[in-house]
gemmi code that builds the backbone of each chain (N, CA, C; Angstrom):
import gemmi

chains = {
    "A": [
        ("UNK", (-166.264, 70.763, -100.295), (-166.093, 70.644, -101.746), (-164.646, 70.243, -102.053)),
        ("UNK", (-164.568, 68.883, -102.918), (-163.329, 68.602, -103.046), (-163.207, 68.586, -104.681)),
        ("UNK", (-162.522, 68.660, -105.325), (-162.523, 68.864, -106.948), (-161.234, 68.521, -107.751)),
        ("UNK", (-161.002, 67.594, -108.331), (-160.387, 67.635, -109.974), (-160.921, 67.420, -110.593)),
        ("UNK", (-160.721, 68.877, -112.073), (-161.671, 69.713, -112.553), (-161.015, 70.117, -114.175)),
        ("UNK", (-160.797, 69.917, -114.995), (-160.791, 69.562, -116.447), (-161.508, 71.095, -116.921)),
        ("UNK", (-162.630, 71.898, -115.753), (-162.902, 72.971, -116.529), (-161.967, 74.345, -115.865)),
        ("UNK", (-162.619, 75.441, -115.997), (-162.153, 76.819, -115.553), (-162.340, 76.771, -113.901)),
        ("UNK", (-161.641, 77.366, -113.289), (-162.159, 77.054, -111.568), (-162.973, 78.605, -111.424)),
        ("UNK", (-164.122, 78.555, -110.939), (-164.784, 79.694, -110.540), (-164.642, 79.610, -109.109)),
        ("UNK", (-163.885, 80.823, -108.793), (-164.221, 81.521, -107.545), (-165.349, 81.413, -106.804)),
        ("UNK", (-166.314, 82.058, -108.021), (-167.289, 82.030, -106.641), (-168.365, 80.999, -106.086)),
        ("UNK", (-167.813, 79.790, -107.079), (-168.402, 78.436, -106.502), (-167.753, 77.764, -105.315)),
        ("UNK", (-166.102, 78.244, -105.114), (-165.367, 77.755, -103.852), (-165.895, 78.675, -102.573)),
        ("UNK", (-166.156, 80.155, -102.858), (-166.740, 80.774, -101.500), (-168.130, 80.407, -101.322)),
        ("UNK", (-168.799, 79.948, -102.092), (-170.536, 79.599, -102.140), (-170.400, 77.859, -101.285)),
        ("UNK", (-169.654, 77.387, -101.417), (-169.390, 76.050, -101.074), (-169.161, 76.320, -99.500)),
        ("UNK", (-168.018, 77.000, -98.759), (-167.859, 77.404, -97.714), (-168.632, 78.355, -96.325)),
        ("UNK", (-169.085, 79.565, -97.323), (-169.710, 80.454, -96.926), (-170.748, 80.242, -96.347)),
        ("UNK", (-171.075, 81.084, -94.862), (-172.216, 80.645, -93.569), (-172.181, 81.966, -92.677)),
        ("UNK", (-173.532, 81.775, -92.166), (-173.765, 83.054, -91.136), (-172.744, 82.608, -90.123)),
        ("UNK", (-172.457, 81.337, -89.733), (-171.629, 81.076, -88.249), (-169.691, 81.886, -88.767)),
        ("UNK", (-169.780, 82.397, -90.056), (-168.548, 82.447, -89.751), (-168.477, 84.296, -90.297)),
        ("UNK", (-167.258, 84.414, -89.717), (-167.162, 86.365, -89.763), (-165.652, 86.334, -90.876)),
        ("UNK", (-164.860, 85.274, -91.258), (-164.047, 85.518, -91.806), (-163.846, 84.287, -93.776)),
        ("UNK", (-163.430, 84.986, -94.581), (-163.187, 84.228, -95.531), (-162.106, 84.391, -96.089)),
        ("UNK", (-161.264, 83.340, -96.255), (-159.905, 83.563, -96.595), (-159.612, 82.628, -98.436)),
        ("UNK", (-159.522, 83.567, -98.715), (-159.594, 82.769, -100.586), (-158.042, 82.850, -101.273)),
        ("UNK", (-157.326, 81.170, -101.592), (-156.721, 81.759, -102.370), (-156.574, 80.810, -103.553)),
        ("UNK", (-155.862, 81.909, -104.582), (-155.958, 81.147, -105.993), (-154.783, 80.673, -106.407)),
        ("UNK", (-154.184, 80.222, -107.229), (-152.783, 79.616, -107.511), (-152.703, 79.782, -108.915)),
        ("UNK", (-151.916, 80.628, -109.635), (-152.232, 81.172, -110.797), (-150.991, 80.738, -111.927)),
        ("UNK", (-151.252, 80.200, -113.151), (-149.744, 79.934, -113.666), (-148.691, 81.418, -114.380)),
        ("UNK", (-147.966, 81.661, -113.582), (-147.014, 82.344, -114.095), (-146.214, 82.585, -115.492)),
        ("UNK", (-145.615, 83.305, -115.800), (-145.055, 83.264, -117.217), (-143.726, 83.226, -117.386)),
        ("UNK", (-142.920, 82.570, -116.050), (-141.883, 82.421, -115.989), (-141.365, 81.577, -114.803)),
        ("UNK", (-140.333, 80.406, -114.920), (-139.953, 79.647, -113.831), (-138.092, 79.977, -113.639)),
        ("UNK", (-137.777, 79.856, -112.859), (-136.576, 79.592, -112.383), (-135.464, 80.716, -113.851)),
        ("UNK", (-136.170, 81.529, -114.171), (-135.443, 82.395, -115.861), (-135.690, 82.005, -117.205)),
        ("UNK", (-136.942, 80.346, -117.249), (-137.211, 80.723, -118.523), (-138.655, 81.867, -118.632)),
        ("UNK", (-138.920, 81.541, -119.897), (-140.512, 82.205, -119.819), (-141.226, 80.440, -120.545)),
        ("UNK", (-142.409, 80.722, -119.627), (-143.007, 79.489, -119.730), (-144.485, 80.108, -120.414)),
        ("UNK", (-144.399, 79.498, -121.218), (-145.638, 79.526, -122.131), (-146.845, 78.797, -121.820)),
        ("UNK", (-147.387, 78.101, -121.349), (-148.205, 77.267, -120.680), (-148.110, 76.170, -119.758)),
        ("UNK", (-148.889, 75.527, -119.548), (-148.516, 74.762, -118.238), (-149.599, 72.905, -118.280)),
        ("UNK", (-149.415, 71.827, -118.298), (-150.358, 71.016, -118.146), (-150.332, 70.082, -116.800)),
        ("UNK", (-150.920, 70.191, -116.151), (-151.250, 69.563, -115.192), (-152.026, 67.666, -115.118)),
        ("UNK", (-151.110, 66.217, -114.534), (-151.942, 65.290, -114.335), (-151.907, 65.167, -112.900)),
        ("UNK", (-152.584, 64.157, -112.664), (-152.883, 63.783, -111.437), (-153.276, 61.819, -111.085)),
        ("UNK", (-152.444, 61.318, -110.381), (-153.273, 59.867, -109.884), (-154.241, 60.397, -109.271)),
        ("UNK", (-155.547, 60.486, -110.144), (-156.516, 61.307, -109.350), (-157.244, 60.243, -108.213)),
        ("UNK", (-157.570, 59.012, -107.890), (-157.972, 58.337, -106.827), (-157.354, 59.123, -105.624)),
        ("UNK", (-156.083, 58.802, -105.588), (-154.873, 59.055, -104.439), (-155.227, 60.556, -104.063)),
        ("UNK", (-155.089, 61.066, -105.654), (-155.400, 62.890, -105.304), (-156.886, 63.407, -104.477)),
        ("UNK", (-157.628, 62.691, -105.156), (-159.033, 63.119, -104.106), (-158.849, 62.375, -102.452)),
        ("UNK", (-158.169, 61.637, -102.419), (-157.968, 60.932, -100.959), (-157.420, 61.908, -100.035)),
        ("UNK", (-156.352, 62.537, -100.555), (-155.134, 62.954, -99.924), (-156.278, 64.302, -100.030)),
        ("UNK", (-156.867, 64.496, -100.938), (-157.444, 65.870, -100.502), (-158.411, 66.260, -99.258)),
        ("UNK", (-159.230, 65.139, -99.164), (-160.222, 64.660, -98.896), (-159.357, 64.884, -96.988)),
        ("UNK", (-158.355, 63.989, -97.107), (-157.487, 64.033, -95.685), (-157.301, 65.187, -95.266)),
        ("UNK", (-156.893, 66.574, -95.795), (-156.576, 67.600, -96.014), (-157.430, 68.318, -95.300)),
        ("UNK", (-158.882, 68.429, -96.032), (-160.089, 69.036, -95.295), (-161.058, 68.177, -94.081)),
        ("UNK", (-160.019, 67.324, -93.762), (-160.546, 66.667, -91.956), (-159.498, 67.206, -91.213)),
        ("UNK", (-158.062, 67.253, -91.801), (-156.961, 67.622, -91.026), (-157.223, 69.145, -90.550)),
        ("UNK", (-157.585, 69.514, -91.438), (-158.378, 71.010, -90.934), (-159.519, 71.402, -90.085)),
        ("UNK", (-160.903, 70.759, -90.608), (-161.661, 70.526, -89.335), (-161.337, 70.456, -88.369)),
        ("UNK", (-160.474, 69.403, -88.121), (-160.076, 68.908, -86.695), (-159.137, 69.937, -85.787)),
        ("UNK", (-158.037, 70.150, -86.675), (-157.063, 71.749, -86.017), (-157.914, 72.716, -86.309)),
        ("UNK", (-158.759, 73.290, -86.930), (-159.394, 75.174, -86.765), (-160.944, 74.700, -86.658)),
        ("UNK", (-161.306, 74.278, -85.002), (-162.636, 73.371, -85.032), (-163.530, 74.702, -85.740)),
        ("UNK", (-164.752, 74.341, -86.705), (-165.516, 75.226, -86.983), (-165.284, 75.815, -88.399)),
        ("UNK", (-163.634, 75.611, -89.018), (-163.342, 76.193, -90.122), (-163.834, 75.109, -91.519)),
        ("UNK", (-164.042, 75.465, -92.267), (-164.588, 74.266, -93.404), (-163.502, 74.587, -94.555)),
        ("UNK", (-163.498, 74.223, -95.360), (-162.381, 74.364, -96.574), (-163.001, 73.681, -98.070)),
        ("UNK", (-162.576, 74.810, -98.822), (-163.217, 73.763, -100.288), (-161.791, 73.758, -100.779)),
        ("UNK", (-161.370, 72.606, -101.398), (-160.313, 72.902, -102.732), (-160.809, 72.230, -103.823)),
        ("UNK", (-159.658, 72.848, -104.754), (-160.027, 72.442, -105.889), (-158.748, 72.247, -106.912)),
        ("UNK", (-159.005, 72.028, -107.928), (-157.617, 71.567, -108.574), (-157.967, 71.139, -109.960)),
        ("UNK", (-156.736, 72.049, -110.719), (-157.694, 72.110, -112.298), (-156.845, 71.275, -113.120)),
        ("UNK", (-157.124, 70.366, -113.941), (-155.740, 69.323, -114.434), (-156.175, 69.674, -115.884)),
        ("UNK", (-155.267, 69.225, -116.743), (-155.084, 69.151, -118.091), (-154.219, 70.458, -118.507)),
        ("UNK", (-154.174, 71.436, -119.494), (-153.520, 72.004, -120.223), (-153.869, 73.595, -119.724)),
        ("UNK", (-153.150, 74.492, -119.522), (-153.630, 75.923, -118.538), (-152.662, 76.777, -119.190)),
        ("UNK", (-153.568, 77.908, -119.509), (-152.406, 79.068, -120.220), (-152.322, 80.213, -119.062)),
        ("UNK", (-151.600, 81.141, -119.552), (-150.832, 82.130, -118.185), (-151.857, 82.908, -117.806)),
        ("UNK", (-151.741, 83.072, -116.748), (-153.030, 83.353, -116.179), (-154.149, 82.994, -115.312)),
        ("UNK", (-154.551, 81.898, -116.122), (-155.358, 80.806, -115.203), (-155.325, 80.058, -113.904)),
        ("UNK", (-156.420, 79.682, -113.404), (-155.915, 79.303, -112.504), (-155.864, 77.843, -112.095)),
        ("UNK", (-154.911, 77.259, -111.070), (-154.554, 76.253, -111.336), (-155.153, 75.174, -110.136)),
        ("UNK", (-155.061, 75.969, -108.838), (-155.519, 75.545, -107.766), (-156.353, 76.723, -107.329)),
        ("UNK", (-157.585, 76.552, -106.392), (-158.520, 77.129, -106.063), (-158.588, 76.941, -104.237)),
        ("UNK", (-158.560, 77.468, -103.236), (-158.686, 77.386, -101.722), (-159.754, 78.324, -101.313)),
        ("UNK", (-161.103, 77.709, -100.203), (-161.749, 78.629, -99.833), (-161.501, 78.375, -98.520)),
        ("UNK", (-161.294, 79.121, -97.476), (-161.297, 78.368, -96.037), (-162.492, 79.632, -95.203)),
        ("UNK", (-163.420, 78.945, -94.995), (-164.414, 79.877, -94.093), (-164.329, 79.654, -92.538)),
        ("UNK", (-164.482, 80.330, -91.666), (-163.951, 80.366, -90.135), (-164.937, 81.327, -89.268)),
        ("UNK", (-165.264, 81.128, -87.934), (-165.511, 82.481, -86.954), (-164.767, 83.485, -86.933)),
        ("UNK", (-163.765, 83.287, -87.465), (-162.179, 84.361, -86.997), (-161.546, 83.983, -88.152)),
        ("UNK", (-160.606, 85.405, -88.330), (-159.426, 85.303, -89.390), (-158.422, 84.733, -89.172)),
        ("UNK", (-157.934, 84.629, -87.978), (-156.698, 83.671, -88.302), (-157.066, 82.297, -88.807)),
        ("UNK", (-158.036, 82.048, -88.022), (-158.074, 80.399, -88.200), (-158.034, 80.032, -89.634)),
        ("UNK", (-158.932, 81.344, -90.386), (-159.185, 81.345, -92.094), (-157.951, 81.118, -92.903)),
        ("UNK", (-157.123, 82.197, -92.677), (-155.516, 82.910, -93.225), (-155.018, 81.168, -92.591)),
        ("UNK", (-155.030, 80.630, -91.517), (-153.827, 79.702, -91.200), (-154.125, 78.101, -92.090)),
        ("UNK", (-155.586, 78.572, -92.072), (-155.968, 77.031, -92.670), (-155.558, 77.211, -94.327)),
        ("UNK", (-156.173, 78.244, -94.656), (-155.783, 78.662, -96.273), (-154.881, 77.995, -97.073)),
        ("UNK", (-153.531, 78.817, -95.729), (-152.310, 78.378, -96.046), (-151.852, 76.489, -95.774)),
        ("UNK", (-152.298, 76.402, -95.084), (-152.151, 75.038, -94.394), (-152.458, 73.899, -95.688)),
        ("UNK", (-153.616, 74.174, -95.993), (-154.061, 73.626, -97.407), (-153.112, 73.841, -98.548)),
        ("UNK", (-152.552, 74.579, -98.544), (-151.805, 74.823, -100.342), (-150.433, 74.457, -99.508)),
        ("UNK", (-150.024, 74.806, -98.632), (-148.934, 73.616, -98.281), (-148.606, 72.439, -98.332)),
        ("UNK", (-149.991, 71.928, -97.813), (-150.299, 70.069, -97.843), (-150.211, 69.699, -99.389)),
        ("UNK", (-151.272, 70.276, -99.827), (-151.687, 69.883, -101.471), (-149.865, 70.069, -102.093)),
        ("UNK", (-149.554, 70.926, -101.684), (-147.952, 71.075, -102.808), (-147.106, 69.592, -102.012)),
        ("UNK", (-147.552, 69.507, -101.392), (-146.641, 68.434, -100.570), (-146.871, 66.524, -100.477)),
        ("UNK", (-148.099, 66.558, -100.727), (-148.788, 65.160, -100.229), (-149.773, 64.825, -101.431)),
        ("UNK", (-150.367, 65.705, -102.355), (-151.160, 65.551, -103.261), (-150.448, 65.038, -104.468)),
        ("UNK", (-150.746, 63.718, -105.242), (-150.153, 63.772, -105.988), (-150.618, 64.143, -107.802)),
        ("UNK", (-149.907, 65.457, -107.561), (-150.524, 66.101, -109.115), (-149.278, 67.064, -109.231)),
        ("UNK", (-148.735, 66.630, -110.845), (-147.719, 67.130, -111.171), (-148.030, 68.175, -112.503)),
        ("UNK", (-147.084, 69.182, -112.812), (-147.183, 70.310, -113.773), (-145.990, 69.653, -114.837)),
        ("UNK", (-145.852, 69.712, -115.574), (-145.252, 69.956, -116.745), (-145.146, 71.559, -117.372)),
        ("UNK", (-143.959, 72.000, -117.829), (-143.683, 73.363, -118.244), (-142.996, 73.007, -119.645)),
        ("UNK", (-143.992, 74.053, -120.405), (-144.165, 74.037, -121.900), (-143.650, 75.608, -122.260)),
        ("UNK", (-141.826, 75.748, -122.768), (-141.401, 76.476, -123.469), (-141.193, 77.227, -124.584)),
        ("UNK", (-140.582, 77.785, -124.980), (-140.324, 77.985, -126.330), (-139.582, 77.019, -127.001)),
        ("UNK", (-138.392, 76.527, -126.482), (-137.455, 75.607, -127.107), (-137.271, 74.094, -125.684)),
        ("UNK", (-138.276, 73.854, -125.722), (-138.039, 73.038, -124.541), (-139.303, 72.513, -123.452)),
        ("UNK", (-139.635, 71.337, -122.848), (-140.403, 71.377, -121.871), (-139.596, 70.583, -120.834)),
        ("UNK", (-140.194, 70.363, -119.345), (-139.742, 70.271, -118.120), (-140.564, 69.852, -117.184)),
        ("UNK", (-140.808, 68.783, -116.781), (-141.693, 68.392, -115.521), (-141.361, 68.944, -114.266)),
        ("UNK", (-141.448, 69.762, -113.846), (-140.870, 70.333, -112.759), (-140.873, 69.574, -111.239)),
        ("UNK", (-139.641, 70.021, -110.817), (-138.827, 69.056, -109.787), (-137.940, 67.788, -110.120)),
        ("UNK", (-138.445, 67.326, -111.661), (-137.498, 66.452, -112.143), (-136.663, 67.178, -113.632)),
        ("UNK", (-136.063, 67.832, -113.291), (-134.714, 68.368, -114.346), (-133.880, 67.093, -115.466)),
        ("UNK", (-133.822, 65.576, -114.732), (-134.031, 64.849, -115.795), (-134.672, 64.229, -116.992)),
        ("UNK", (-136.005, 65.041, -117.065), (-137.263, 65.165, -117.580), (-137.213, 66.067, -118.860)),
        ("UNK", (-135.717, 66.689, -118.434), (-135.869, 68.152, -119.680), (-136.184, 67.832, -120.813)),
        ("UNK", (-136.496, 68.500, -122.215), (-135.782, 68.201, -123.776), (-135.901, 69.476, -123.631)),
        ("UNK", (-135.513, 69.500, -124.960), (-134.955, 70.834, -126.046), (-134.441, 70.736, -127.240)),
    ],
    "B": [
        ("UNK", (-143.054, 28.184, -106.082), (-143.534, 29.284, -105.413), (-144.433, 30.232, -105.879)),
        ("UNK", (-146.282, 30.287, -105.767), (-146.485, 31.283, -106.292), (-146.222, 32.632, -106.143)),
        ("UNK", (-146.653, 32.815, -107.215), (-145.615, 34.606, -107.203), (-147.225, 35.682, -106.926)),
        ("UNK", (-146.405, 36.957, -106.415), (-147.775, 38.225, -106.218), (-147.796, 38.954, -107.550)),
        ("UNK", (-149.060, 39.338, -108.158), (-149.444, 40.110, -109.296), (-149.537, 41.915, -108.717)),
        ("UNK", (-149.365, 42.203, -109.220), (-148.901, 44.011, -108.502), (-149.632, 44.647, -110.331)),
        ("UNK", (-150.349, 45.562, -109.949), (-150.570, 46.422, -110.768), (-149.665, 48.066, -110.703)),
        ("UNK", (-148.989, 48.497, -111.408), (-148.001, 49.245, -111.363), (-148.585, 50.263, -112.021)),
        ("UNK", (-148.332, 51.708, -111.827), (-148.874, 52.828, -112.332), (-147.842, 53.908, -112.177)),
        ("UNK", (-147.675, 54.299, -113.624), (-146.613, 55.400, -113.724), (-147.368, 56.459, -114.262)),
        ("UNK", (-146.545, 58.009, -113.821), (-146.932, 59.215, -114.203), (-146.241, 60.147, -114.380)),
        ("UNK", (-146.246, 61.167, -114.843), (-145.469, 62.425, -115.466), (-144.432, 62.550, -116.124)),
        ("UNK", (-143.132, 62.241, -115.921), (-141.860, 62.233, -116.433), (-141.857, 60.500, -116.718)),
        ("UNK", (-141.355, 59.734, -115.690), (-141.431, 58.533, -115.436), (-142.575, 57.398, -116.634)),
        ("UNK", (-144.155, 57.964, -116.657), (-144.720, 57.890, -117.576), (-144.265, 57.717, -119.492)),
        ("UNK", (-143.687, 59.350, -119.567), (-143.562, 59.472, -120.243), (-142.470, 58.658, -120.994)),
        ("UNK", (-141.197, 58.735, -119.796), (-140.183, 57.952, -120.628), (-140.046, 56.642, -120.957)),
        ("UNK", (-141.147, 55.931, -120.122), (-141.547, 54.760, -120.558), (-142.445, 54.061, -121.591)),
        ("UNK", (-143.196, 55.165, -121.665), (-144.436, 55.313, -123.022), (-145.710, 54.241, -122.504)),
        ("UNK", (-145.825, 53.755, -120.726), (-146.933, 53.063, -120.435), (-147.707, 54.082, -119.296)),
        ("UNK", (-149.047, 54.009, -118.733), (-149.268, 54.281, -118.042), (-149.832, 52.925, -116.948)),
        ("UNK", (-149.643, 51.782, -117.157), (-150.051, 50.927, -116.134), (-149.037, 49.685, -117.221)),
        ("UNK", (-148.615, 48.911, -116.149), (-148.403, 47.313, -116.713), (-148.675, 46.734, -115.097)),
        ("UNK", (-149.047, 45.291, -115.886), (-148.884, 44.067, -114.458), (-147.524, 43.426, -114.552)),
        ("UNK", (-147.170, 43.132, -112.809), (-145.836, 42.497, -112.976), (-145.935, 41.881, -111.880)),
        ("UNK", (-145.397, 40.082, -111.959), (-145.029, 39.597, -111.984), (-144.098, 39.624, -110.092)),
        ("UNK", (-144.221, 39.209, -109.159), (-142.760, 39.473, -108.418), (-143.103, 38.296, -107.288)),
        ("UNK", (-142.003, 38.149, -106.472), (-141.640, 37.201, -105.624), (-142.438, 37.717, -104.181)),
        ("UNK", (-143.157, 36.712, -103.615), (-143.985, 36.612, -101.986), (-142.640, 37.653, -101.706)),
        ("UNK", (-142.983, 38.806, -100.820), (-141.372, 39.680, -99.891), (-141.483, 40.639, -100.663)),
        ("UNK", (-142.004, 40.638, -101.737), (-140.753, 41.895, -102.518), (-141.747, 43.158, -101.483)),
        ("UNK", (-140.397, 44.330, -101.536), (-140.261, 45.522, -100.742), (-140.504, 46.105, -102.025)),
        ("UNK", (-141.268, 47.707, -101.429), (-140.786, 48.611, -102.241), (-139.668, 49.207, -102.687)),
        ("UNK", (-138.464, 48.892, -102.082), (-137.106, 49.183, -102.581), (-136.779, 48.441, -104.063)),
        ("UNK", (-137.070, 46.874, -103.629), (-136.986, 46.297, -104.149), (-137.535, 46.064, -105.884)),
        ("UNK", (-138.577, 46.193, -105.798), (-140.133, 46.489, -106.911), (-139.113, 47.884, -107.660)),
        ("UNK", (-138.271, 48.986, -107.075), (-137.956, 49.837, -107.748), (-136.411, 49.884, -108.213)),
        ("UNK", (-135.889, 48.864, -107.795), (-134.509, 48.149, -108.135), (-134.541, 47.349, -109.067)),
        ("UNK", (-135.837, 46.613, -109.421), (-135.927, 45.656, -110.366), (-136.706, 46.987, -111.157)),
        ("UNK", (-137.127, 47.583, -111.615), (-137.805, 48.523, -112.507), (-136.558, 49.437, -112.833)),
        ("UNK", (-135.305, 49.937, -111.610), (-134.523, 50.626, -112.576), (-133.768, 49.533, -113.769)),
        ("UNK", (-133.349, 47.993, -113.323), (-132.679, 47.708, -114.052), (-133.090, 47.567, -114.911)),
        ("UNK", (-135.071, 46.731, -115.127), (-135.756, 46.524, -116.488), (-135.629, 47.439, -117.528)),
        ("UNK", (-135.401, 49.103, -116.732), (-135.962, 50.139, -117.465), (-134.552, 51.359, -117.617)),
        ("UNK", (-133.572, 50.568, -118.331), (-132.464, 51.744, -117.249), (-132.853, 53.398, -118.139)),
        ("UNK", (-133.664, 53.131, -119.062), (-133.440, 54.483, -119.590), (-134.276, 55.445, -118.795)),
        ("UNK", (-135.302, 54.854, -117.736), (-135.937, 55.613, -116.791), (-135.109, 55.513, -115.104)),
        ("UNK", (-134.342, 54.963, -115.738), (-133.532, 54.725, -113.801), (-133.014, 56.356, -113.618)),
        ("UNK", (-132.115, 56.955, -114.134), (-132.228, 58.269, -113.482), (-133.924, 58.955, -112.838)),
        ("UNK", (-134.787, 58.948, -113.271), (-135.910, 59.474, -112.919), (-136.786, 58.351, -111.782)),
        ("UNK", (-136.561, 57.367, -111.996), (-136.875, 56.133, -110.999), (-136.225, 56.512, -109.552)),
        ("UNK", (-134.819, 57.388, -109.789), (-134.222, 57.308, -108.584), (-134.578, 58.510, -107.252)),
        ("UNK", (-135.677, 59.361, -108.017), (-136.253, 59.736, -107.248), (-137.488, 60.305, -106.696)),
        ("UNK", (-138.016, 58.872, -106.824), (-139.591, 58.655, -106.645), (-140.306, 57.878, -105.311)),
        ("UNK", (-141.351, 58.202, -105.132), (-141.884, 57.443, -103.690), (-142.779, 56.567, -104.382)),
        ("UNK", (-143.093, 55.475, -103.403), (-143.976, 54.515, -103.717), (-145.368, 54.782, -103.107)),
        ("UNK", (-146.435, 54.381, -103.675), (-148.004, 54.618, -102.997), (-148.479, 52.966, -103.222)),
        ("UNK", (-148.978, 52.388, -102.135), (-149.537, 50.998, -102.352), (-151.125, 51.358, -102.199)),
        ("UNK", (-151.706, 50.857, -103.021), (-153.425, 51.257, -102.968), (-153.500, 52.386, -102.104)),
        ("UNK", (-153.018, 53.510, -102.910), (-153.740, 54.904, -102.710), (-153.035, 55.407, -101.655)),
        ("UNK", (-151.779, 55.105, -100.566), (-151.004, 55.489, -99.161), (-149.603, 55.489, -100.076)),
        ("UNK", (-148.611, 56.467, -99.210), (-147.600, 56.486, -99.371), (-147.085, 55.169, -98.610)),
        ("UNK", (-145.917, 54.023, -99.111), (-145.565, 53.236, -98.313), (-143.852, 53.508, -98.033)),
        ("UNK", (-143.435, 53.058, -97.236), (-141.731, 53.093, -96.537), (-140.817, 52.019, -97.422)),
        ("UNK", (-139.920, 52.274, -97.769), (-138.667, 51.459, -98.889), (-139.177, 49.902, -98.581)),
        ("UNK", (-139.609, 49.831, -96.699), (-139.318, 48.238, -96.537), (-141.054, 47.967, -96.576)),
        ("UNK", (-141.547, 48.109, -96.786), (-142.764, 47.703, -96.811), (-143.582, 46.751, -98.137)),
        ("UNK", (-143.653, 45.695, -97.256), (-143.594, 44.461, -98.575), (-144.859, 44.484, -98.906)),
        ("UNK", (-145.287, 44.542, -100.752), (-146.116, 44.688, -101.184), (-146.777, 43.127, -101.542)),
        ("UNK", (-148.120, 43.414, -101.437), (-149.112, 42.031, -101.320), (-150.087, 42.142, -102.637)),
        ("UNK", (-150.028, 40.810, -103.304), (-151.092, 40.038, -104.036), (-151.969, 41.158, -104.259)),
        ("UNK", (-152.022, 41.518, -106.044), (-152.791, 42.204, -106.045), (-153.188, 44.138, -105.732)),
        ("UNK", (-151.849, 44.379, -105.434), (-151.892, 45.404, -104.823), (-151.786, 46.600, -106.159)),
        ("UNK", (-152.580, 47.621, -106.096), (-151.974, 48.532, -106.861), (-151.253, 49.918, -106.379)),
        ("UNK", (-149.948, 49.672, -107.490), (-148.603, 49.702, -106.745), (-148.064, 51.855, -107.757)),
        ("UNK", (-148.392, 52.924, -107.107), (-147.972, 53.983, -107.704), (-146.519, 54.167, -107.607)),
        ("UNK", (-146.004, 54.531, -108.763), (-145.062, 55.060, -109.041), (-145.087, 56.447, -109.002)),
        ("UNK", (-144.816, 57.637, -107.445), (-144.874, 58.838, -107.499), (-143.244, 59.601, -107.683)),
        ("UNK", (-143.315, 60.209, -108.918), (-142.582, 61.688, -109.236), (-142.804, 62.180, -108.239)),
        ("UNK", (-141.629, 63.587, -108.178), (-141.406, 64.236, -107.186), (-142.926, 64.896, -107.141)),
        ("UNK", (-143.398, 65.557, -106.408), (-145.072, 66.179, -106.492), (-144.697, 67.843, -107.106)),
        ("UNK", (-146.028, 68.103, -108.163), (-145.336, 69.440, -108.470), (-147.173, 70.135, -108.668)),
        ("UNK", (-148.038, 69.654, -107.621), (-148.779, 70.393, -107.776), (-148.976, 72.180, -107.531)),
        ("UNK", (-149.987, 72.371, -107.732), (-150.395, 73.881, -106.823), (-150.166, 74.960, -108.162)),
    ],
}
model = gemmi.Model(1)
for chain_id, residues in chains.items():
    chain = gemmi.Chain(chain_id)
    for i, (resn, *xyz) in enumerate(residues, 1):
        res = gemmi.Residue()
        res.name, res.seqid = resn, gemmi.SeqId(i, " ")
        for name, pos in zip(("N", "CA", "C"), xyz):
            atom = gemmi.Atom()
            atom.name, atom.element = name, gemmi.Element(name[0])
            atom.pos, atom.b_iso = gemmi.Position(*pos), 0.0
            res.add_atom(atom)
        chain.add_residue(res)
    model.add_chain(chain)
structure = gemmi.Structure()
structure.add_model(model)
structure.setup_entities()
């Protein structure tokens, strides 16, 4: 299961996607927007994406995994448009025979995706917004 | 000399300060991605601070500064990445 997703991310459609008798471990994680970056307080959050590129690179993501944790499967997911605190933003299921392989791929995934995926946040202040990673982006 | 047509695609910051999300342009048989973003800071200087630190994607791949873009190609303009 690969996803950019405009609605709410349900949980338990990323472990239903993964989930199998062949495996003994499930490793879930969520990516949640916070209510504060670097000392402001951030009031919401909007997310775009070159989504072609983004489903590609995702798509790469969950073979790059197959291939290193043979047997492990992976759903992601990825929620774009406008997200208040709380919500969630990115979605990871990684199902496995074994826990490490689960826990390593998990992580492996929300590493890649922060790294190679291209989908950016915007941070929506009180007196100010901020594309984050580009600080020349500020107003106020 | 005919020239290569490049479809160009901007997003997030970069996007914004330009107020397009796609134009066609225009460029010389050779041009590099260095290049394609040397001629976009000068067209655009009010986005050249944010131009200056961005990667290029040629149809959907990240490409290298020297990697000369071809006829037709559609050409991303990637911001730093701030998913997750």
């Amino acid at each position: 299961m690969i996803e950019l997703t405009d609605a709410v991310i349900d949980p338990a459609r990323l472990i239903a996607a993964v989930a199998g008798p062949d495996c003994g471990a499930l490793a879930l994680f969520l990516g949640t927007v916070r209510d504060s970056h670097e000392g402001r307080k951030v009031l919401r959050l909007s997310y775009e994406a070159y989504r072609p590129m983004a489903l590609n690179k995702l798509q790469e993501i969950q073979i790059e995994i197959a291939q290193q944790w043979p047997g492990t499967r992976v759903a992601l997911v990825h929620r774009l448009g406008t997200l208040g605190l709380g919500e969630i933003s990115v979605g990871i299921a990684a199902a496995s025979p074994h826990r490490d392989a689960a826990f390593a791929a998990c992580r492996h995934a929300i590493e890649q995706i922060k790294a190679v995926v291209p989908i950016w946040k915007k941070e929506f202040w009180a007196d100010g917004t901020q594309w984050v990673g580009q600080p020349e982006s500020k107003t106020s | 000399m005919p020239m290569n047509r490049l479809r160009i695609k901007f997003f997030a910051a970069v996007r914004e300060r330009l107020g397009v999300e796609e134009m066609a342009l225009e460029v010389a048989p050779g041009t590099t991605a260095a290049l394609l973003l040397e001629r976009l800071r000068g067209e655009y200087p009010q986005a050249a601070p944010l131009l200056a630190t961005v990667r290029v994607a040629a149809n959907q791949e990240f490409v290298e500064d020297a990697h000369v873009l071809g006829d037709g190609d559609e050409v991303a303009i990637i911001p730093p990445i701030s998913g997750g």
